[in-house]
DRENVEXPA-336634 format. One record per residue (C-alpha): residue in three letters; x, y, z. Coordinates in nm, 2 decimals. Layout:
<recs>
<rec><type>ala</type><x>X</x><y>Y</y><z>Z</z></rec>
...
</recs>
This chain:
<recs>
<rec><type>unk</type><x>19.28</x><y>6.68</y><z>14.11</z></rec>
<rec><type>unk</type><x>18.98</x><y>6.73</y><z>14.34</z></rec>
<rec><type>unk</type><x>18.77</x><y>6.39</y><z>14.40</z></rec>
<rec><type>unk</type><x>18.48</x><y>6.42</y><z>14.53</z></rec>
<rec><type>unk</type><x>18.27</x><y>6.09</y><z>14.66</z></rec>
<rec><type>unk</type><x>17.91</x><y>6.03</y><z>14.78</z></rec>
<rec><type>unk</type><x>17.97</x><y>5.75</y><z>15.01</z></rec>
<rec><type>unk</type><x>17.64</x><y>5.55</y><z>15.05</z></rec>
<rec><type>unk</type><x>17.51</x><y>5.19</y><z>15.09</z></rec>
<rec><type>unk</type><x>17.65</x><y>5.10</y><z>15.42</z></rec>
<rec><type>unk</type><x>17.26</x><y>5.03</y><z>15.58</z></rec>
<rec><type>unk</type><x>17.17</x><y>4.79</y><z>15.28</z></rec>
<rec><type>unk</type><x>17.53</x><y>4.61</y><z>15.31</z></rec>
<rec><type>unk</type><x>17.49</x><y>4.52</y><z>15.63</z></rec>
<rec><type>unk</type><x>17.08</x><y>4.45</y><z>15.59</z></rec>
<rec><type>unk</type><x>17.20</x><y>4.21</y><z>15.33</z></rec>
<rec><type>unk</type><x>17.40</x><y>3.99</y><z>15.56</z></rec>
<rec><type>unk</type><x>17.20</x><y>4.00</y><z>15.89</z></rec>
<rec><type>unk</type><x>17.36</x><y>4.30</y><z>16.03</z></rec>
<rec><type>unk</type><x>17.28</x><y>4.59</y><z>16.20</z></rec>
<rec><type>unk</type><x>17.32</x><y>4.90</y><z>16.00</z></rec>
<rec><type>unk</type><x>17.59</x><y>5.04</y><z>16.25</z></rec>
<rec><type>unk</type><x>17.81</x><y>4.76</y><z>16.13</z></rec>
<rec><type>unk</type><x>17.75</x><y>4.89</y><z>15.80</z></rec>
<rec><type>unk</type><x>17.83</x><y>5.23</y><z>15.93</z></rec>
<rec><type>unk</type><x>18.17</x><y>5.05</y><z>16.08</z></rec>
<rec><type>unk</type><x>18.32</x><y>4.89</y><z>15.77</z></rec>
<rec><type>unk</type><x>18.20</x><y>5.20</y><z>15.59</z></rec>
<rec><type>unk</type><x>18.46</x><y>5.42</y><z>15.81</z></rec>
<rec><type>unk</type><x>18.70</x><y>5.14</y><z>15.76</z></rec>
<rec><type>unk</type><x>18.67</x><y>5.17</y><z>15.35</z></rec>
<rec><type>unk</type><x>18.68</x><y>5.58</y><z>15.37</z></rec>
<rec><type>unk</type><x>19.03</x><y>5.51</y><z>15.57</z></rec>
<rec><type>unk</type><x>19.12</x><y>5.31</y><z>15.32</z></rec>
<rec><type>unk</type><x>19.04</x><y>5.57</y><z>15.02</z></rec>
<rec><type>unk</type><x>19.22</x><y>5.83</y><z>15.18</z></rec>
<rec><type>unk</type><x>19.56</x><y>5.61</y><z>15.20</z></rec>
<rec><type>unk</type><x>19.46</x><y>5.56</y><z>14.84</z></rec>
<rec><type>unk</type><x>19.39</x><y>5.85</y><z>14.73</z></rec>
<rec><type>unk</type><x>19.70</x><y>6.00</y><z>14.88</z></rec>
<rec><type>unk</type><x>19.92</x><y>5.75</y><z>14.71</z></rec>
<rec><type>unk</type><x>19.80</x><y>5.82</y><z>14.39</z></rec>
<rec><type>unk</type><x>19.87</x><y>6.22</y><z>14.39</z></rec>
<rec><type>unk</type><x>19.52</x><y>6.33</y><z>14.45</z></rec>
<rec><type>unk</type><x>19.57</x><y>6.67</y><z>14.58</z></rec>
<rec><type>unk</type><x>19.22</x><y>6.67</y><z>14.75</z></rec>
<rec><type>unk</type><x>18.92</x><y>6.49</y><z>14.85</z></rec>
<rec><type>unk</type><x>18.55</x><y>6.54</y><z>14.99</z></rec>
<rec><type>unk</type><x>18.40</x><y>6.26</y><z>15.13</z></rec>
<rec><type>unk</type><x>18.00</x><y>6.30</y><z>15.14</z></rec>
<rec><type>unk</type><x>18.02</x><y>6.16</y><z>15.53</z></rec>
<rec><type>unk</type><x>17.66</x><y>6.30</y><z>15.68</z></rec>
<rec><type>unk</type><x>17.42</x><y>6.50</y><z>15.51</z></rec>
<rec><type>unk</type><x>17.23</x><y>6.74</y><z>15.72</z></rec>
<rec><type>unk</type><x>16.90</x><y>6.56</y><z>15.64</z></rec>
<rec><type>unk</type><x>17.03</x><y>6.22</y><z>15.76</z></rec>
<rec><type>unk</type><x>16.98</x><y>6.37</y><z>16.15</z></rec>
<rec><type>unk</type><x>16.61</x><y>6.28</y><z>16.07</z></rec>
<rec><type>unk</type><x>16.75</x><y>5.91</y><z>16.13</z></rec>
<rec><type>unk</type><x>16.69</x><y>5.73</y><z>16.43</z></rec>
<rec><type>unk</type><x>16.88</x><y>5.88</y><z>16.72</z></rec>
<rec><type>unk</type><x>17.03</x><y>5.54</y><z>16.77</z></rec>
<rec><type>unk</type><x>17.16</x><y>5.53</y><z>16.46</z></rec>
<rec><type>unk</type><x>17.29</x><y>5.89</y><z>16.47</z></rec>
<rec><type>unk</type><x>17.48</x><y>5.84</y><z>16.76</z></rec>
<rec><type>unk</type><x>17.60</x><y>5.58</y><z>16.66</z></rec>
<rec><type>unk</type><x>17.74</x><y>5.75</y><z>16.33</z></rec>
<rec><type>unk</type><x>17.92</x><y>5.99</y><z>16.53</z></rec>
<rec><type>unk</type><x>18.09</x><y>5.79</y><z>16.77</z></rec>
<rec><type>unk</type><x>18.25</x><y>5.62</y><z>16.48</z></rec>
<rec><type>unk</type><x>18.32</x><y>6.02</y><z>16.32</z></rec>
<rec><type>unk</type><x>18.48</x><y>6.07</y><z>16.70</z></rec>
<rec><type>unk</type><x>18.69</x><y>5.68</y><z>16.66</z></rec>
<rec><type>unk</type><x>18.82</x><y>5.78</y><z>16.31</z></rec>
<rec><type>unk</type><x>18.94</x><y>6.15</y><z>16.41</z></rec>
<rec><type>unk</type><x>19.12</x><y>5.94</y><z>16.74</z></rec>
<rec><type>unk</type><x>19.26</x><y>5.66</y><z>16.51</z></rec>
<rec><type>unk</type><x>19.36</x><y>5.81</y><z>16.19</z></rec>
<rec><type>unk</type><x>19.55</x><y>6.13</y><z>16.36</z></rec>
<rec><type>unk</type><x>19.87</x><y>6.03</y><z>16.34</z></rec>
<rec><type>unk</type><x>19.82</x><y>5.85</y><z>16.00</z></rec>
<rec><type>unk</type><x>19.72</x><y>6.18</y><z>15.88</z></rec>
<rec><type>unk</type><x>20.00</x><y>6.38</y><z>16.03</z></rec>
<rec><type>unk</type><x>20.22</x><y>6.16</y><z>15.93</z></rec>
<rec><type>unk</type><x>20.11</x><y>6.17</y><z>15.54</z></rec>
<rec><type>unk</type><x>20.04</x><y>6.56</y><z>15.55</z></rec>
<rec><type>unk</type><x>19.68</x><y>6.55</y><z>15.54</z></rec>
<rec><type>unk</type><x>19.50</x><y>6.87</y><z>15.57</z></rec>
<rec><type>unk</type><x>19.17</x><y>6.82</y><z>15.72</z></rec>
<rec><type>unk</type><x>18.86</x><y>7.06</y><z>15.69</z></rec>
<rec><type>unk</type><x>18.49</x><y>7.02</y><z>15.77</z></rec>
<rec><type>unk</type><x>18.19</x><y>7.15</y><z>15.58</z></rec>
<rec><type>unk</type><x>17.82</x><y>7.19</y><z>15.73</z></rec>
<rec><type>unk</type><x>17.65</x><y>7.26</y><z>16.04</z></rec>
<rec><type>unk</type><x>17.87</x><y>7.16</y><z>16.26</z></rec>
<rec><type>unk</type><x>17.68</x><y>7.30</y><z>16.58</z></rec>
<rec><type>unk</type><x>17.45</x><y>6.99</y><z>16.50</z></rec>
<rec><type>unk</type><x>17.74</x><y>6.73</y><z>16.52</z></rec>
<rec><type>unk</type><x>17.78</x><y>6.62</y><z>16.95</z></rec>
<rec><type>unk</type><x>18.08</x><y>6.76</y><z>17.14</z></rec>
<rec><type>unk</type><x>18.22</x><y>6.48</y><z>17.21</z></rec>
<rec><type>unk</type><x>18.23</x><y>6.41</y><z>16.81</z></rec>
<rec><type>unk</type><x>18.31</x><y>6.77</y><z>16.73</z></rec>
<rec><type>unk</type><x>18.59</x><y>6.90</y><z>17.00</z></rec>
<rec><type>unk</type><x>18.82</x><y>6.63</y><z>16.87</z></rec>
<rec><type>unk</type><x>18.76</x><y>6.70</y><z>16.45</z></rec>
<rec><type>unk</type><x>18.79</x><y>7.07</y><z>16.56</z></rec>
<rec><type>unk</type><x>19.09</x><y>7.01</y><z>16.74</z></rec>
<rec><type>unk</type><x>19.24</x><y>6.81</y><z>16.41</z></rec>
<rec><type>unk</type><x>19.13</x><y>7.07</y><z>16.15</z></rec>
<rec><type>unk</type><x>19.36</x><y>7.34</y><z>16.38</z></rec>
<rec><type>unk</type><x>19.65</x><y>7.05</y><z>16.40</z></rec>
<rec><type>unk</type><x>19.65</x><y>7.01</y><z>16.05</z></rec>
<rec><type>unk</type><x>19.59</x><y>7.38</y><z>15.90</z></rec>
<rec><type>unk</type><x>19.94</x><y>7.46</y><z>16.09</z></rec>
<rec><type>unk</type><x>20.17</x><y>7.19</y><z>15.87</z></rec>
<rec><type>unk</type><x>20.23</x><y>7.15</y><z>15.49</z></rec>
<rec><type>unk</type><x>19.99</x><y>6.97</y><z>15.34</z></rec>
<rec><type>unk</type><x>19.99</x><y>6.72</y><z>15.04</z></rec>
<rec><type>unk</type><x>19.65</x><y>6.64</y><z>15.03</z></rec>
<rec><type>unk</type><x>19.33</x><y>6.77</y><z>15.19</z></rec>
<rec><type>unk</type><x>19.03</x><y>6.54</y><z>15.32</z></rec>
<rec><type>unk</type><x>18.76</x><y>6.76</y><z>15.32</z></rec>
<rec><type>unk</type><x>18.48</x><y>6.60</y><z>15.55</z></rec>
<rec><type>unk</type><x>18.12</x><y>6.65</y><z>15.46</z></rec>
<rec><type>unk</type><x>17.88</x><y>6.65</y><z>15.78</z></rec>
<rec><type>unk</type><x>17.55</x><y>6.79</y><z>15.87</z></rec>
<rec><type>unk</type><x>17.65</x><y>6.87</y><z>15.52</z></rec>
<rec><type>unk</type><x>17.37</x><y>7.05</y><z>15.25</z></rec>
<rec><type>unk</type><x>17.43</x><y>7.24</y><z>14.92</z></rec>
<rec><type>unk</type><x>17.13</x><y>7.42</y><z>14.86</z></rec>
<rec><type>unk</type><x>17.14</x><y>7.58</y><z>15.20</z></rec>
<rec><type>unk</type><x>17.50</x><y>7.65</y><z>15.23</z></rec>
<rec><type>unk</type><x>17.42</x><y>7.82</y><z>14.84</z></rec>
<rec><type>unk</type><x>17.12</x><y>8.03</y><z>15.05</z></rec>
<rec><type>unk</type><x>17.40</x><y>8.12</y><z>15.36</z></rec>
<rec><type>unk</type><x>17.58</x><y>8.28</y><z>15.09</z></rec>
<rec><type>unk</type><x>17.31</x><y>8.44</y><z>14.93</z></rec>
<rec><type>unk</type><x>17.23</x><y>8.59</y><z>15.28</z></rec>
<rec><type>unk</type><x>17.58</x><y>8.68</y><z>15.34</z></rec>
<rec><type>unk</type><x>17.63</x><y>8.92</y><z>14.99</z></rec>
<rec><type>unk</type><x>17.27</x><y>9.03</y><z>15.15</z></rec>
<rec><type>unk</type><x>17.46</x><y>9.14</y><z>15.40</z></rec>
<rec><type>unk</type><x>17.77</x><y>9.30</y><z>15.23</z></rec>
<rec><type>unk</type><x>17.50</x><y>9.51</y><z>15.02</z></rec>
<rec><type>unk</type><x>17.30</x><y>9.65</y><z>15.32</z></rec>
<rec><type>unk</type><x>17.61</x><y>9.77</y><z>15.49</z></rec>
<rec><type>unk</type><x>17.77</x><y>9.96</y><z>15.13</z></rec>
<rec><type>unk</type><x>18.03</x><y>9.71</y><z>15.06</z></rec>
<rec><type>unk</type><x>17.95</x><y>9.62</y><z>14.76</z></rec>
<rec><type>unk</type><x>17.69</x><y>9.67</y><z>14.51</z></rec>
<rec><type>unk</type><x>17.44</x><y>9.41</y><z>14.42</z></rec>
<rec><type>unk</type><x>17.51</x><y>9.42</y><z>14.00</z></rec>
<rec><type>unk</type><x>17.89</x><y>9.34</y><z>14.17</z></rec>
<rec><type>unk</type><x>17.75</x><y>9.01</y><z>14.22</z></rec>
<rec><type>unk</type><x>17.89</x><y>8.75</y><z>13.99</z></rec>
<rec><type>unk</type><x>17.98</x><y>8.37</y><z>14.02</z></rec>
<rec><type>unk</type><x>18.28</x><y>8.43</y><z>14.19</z></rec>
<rec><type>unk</type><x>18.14</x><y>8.66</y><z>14.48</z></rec>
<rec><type>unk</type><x>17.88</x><y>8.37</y><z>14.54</z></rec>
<rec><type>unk</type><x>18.17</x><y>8.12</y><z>14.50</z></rec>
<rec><type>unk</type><x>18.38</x><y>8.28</y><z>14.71</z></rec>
<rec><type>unk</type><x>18.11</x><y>8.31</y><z>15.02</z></rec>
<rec><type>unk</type><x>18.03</x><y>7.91</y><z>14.97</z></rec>
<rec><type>unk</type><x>18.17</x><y>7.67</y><z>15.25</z></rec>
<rec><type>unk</type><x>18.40</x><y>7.52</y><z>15.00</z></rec>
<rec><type>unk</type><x>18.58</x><y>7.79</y><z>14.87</z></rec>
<rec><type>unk</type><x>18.87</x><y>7.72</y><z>14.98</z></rec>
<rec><type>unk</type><x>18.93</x><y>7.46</y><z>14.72</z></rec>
<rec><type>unk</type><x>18.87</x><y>7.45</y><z>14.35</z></rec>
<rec><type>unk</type><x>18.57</x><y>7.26</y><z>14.20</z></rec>
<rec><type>unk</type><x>18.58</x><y>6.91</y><z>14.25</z></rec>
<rec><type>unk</type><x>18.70</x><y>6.71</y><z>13.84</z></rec>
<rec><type>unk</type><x>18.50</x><y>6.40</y><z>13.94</z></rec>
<rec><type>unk</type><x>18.22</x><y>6.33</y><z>14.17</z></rec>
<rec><type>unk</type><x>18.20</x><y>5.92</y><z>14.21</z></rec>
<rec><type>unk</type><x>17.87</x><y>5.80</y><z>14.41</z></rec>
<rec><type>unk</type><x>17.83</x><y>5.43</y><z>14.52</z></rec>
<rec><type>unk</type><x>17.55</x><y>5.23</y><z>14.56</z></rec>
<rec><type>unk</type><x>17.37</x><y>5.23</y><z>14.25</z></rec>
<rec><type>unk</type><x>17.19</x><y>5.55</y><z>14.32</z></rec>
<rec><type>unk</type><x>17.22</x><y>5.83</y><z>14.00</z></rec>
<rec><type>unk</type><x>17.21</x><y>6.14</y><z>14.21</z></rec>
<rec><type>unk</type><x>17.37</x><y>6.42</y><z>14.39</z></rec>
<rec><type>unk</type><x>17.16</x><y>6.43</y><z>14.72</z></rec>
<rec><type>unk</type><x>17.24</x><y>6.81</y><z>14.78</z></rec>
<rec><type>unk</type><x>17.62</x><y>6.73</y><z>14.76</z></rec>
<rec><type>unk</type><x>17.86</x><y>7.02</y><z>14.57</z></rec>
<rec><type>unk</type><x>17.54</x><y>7.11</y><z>14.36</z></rec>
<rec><type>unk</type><x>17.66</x><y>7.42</y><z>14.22</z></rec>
<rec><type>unk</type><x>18.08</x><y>7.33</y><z>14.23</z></rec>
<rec><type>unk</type><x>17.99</x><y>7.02</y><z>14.08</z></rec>
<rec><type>unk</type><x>17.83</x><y>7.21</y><z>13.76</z></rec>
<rec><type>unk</type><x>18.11</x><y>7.06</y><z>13.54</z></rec>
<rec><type>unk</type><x>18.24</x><y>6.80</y><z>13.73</z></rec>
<rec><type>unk</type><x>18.26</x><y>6.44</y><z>13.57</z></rec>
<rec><type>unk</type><x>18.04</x><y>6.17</y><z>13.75</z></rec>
<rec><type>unk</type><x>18.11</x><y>5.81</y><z>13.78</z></rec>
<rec><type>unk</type><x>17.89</x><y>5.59</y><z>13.94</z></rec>
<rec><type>unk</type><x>17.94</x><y>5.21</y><z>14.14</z></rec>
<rec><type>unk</type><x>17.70</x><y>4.95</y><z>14.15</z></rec>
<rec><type>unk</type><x>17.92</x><y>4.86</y><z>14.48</z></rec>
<rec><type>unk</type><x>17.78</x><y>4.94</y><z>14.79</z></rec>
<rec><type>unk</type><x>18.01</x><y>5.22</y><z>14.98</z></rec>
<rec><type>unk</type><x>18.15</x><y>4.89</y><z>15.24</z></rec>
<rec><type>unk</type><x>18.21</x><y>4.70</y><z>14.95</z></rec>
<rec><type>unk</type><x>18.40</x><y>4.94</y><z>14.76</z></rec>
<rec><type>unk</type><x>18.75</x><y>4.84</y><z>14.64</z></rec>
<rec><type>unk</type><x>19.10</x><y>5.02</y><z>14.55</z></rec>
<rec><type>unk</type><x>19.05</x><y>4.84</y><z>14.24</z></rec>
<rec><type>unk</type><x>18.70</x><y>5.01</y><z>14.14</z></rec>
<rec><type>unk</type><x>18.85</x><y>5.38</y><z>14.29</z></rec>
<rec><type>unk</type><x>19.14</x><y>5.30</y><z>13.98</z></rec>
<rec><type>unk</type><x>18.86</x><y>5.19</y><z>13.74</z></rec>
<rec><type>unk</type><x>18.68</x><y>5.54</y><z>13.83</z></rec>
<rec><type>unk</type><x>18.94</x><y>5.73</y><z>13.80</z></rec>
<rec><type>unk</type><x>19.09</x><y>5.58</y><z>13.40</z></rec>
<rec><type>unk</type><x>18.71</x><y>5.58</y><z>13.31</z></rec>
<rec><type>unk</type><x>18.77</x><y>6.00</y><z>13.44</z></rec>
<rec><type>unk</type><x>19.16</x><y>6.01</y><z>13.23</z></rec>
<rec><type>unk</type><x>18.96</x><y>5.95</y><z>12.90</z></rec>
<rec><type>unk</type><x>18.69</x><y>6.17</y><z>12.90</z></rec>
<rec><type>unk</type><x>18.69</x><y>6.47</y><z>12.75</z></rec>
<rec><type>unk</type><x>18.62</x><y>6.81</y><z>12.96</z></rec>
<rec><type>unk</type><x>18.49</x><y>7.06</y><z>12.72</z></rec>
<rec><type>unk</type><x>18.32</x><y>7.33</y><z>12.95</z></rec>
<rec><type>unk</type><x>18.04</x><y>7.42</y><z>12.68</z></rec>
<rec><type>unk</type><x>18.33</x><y>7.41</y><z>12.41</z></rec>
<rec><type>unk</type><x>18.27</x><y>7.19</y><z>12.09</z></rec>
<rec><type>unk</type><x>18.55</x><y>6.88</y><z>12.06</z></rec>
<rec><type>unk</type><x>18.76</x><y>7.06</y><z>11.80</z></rec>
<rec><type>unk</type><x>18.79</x><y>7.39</y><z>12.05</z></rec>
<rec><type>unk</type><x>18.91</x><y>7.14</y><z>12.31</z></rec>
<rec><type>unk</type><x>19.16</x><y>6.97</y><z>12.10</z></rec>
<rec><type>unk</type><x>19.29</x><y>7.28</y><z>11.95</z></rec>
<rec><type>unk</type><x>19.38</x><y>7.40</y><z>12.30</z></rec>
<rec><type>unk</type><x>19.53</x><y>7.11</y><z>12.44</z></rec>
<rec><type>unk</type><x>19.75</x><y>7.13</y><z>12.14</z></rec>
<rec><type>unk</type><x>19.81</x><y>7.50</y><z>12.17</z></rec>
<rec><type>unk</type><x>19.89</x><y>7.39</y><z>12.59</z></rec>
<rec><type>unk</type><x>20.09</x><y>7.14</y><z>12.48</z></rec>
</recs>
């Protein structure tokens, strides 16, 4: 199973009890620790964590910084947690805009990791935005077509699949967002074209192990049918199984 989660609400949790919004920030990295412990412990073969959208570097600078110091603390804290579980870590996004002193160390983590066997991979969203890494592979089968390696009616779903940032795992099953918001905010928009969402009233520092199980039985009964009609879906799962 691929989770996928839009982590947001850390600015009006800490707003709501007199706090800055870096503390917000904090006990927000502290809750995504905790989901990936989780989430590891309950088989998920692979998660995406919406950590920094590439349109949130329009924040404050303060604020920004401030963001990726904590990026830089949990790469330094959580290493040997990770190791130790066989988490696989990747990054997704323009990562030229994340600071060195954040992006030397995840860098240096993604290579530690991509070398060992891997039970899960925590897929890290940052500086992350779907509709232009969808345009980067536009301009990339631009590319294959100018220099004869393939023809433009070649072009399917899967050649623009294959050239997205996430290709290297499947689509996510279930995209959970927290906070109340009803959107995807340019997260996964075209690998989350089937996906099941599931969304929290709980603000993202607030979020529990106890809501992540409610999420995920809510996800258990539903029925995927991928255009089909209910009886096409039950016929196959019977045929399956």
């Amino acid at each position: 199973m691929h989770l996928a989660i839009i982590m947001d609400g850390n600015g009006r949790w800490a707003s709501g009890r007199g706090l800055g919004r870096t503390e917000g920030h904090r006990r927000g990295v502290e809750v995504a620790r905790e989901m990936v412990r989780a989430c590891g412990d309950r088989g998920i073969e692979a998660l995406t964590l919406y950590t920094w959208s590439r349109a949130n570097f329009q924040r404050p600078v303060g604020e920004v910084t401030a963001i990726m110091r904590l990026l830089e603390w949990f790469v330094g804290e959580c290493r040997a947690e990770l190791l130790e579980r066989g988490v696989r870590v990747r990054a997704i996004g323009d990562l030229d805009l994340v600071p060195t002193f954040a992006r030397r160390p995840l860098e240096r983590l993604i290579e530690e990791t991509a070398a060992r066997p891997a039970k899960m991979t925590l897929q890290l969203a940052i500086a992350y935005a779907a509709r232009r890494d969808v345009a980067e592979a536009a301009r990339a089968l631009a590319a294959q077509c100018r220099a004869g390696m393939i023809l433009p009616e070649e072009i399917d779903e899967a050649a623009v699949r294959a050239e997205l940032a996430t290709s290297a795992l499947p689509d996510p099953d279930l995209v959970i967002r927290t906070g109340g918001e009803r959107r995807l905010s340019d997260f996964l928009l075209l690998e989350a074209a089937y996906a099941e969402l599931w969304f929290s009233e709980l603000l993202w520092p607030a979020f529990t192990v106890d809501e992540l199980d409610r999420a995920l039985d809510d996800y258990r009964g539903r029925q995927r049918r991928y255009g089909k009609t209910p009886e096409q879906t039950q016929d196959a799962r019977a045929q399956g199984g």
